[in-house]
Steps between C-alpha positions, in 0.01 A plus 500: 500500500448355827180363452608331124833340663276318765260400242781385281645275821152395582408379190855426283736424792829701649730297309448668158795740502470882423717806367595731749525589902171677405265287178396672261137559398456497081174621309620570153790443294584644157862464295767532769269697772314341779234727724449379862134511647651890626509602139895506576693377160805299511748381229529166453836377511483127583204302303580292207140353446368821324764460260345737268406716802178542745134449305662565162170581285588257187528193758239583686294616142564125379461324791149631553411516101575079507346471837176681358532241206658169575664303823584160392779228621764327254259237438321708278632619151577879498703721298554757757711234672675404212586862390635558795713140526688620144567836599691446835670158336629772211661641822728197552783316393397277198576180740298588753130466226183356744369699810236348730367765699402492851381763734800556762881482490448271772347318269711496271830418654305191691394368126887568397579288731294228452604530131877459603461199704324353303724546201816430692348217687657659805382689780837730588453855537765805482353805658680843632531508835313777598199523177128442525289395185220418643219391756383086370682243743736403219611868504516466856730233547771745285409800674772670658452893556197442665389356817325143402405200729554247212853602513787369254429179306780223532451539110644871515840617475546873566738744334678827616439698203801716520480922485839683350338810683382362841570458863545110468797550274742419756698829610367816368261480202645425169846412639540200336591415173188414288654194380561390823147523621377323177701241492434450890123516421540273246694225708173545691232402276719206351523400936111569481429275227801205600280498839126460300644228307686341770165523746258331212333776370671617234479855372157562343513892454639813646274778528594824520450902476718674253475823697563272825248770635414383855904404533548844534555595104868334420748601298606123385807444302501535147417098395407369823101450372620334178741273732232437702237353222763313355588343739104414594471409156770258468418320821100435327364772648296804386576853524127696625517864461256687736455861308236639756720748617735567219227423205325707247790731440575610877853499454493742193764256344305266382145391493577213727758524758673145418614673147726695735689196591533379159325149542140354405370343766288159440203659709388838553207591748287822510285680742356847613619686268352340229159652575579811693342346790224265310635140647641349250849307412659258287805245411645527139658190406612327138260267351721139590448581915153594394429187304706297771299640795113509297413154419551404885360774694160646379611828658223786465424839684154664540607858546859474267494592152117588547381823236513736749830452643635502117338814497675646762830330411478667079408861640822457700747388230317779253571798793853365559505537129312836447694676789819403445489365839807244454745769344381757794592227757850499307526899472383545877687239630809674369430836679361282833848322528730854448290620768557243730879481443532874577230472835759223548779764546280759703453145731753282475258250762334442169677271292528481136186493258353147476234347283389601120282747334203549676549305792806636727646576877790510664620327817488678823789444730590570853803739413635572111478225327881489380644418841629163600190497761229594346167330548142492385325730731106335453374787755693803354317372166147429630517926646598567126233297395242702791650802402366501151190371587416836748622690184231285276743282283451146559800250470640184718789309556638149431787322517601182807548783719234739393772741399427601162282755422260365231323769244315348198240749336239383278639594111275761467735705737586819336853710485325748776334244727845334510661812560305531791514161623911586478434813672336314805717277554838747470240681779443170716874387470616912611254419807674161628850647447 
């Protein structure tokens, strides 16, 4: 291990981070089960790329049947590419009809963008303020729950996406009335937007998470995301939907997690799940910003939408299919979140179950979480996080203070494994009472 990590520095640089006081060593990977080079298994509680689950052998069957066979670009007719264009637009909201793939949801968001703008003919921006979509310098400049040397464009206005549930409710969580905090959040976007416009850029999009994942999962008040887009909307901007996290049924809800805020969002952008690892992503879009955005930008993309990445992207939508993976994500999430609430009154440090089917936590606080003083305890969280790690479950934390424990299982997780993943962590959690 040794040896590797000072290869790794030598050759790929310190600054890439890695899991864990003690990195981890992988080999082999199958459904929800990763073996270290020990032969030691461990549960995989955290990645979202394998949607599907680890070397699922229908992917990988047609990704290496269309490798063996064909590896073209876009520029090229194919019907592989096609095929797989009509079944994940049958997916979507009949307003949302064209998809132009890419192969990141970096990507993605970056082309959203430069859709918006150039729809709106503004450049304005509304971003959480603590999200990351991605790693081009336009994502960059709106990055704010990562450290980034670009920094905050002049064009960006940031918003404090509000959490009925969490420690930035002021007093203890879920003290105030939920009207309150949406009409409060509201009066915010409305001061985001009067400050765009009044600054010259105008509002061009807001981009957003429906799961508001790396915010730390929030609750938000019923209405606040259909508030939000229409008040985007009306001002000429866009509404951009980033379903990376909450995509491709996650949620258990709904396919897509925006359905669970009732709105259609102008945009929608894709990513790892869509190929259980193979890069690829995509925007959805109707065919007006399509036909507005084509004839001026000869926009192309060498490895999106190429055969084998289609591949890849129809063996996923026909396993989510075959295995019921969508309704399990529902079923599971139900038993996950019962769990949680009653671990939450073994612990009251733990506060109340956040997040949506198959991607969940709780927030970790200094004492229990219903006192007047209670804080997000980042270190009490990263030992629960350890903890589970020497007992060979893997999960990770989020949140603006690193205070919320953060489990999302590939959807192949079954009732046992997540019995056991429940079972570690009521272990870990007895441990750091």
């Amino acid at each position: 291990m040794t040896d590797l990590l000072t290869r790794r520095f030598d050759t790929l640089g310190p600054y890439s981070p890695l899991f864990y006081d003690r990195p981890l060593e992988f080999v082999r990977a199958e459904g929800v089960w990763l073996t270290d080079a020990h032969g030691d298994r461990y549960l995989d509680g955290y990645n979202n790329v394998p949607h599907v689950g680890h070397a699922h052998p229908r992917v990988v069957a047609a990704i290496a049947e269309q490798a063996a066979t064909l590896n073209i670009h876009t520029r090229y007719l194919n019907d592989r590419v096609v095929d797989y264009a009509e079944r994940l637009l049958a997916t979507f909201d009949d307003a949302l009809d064209r998809i132009v793939f890419t192969n990141s949801g970096s990507e993605s968001n970056d082309l959203a963008f430069r859709i918006a703008t150039q729809h709106s003919g503004a450049s304005g921006i509304l971003i959480s303020d603590f999200s990351y979509h991605g790693h081009t310098q336009a994502l960059a400049r709106v990055t704010t729950g990562l450290r980034a040397h670009e920094g905050l464009g002049p064009h960006v206005r940031t918003l404090r996406i509000p959490d009925l549930d969490g420690a930035d409710v002021d007093g203890p969580a879920g003290a105030q009335p939920e009207d309150a905090v949406l009409d409060a959040a509201l009066r915010e976007v409305d001061e985001a937007i009067a400050s765009l416009q009044a600054a010259g850029f105008g509002v061009a999009a807001v981009l957003f998470d429906s799961l508001f994942s790396t915010e730390g999962l929030n609750r938000v008040p019923e209405g606040y995301v259909r508030g939000l887009a229409e008040r985007v909307r009306r001002a000429g901007g866009l509404v951009i939907a980033d379903e990376v996290q909450s995509g491709f049924g996650r949620t258990g809800r709904s396919f897509w997690g925006h359905r669970n805020h009732g709105i259609v969002p102008d945009l929608m952008t894709m990513g790892k799940p869509m190929g259980n690892g193979h890069p690829l992503g995509g925007v959805a879009l109707p065919a007006a910003l399509l036909d507005e955005f084509g004839p001026r930008n000869m926009y192309f993309n060498t490895f999106g939408g190429n055969p084998v990445s289609a591949a890849a992207g129809l063996a996923v939508l026909d396993v989510l299919a075959d295995e019921r993976l969508v309704e399990r994500a529902q079923e599971n999430g139900r038993a996950i979140r019962a769990a949680l609430a009653q671990l939450g009154a073994e612990h009251p440090w733990i506060g109340v179950p956040k997040g949506d089917g198959l991607f969940f936590g709780v927030e970790v606080y200094d004492r229990p979480a219903a006192d007047a003083g209670a804080r997000p305890d980042p270190a009490r969280t990263k030992a629960v996080v350890e903890a589970m790690r020497d007992r060979r479950v893997l999960v990770s934390r989020i949140g603006r203070h690193d205070s919320v424990l953060k489990m999302r299982p590939p959807l192949a997780i079954e009732a046992p494994e997540v019995d056991l993943v429940l079972a570690t962590l009521a272990d870990a959690l007895a441990h750091s009472d």
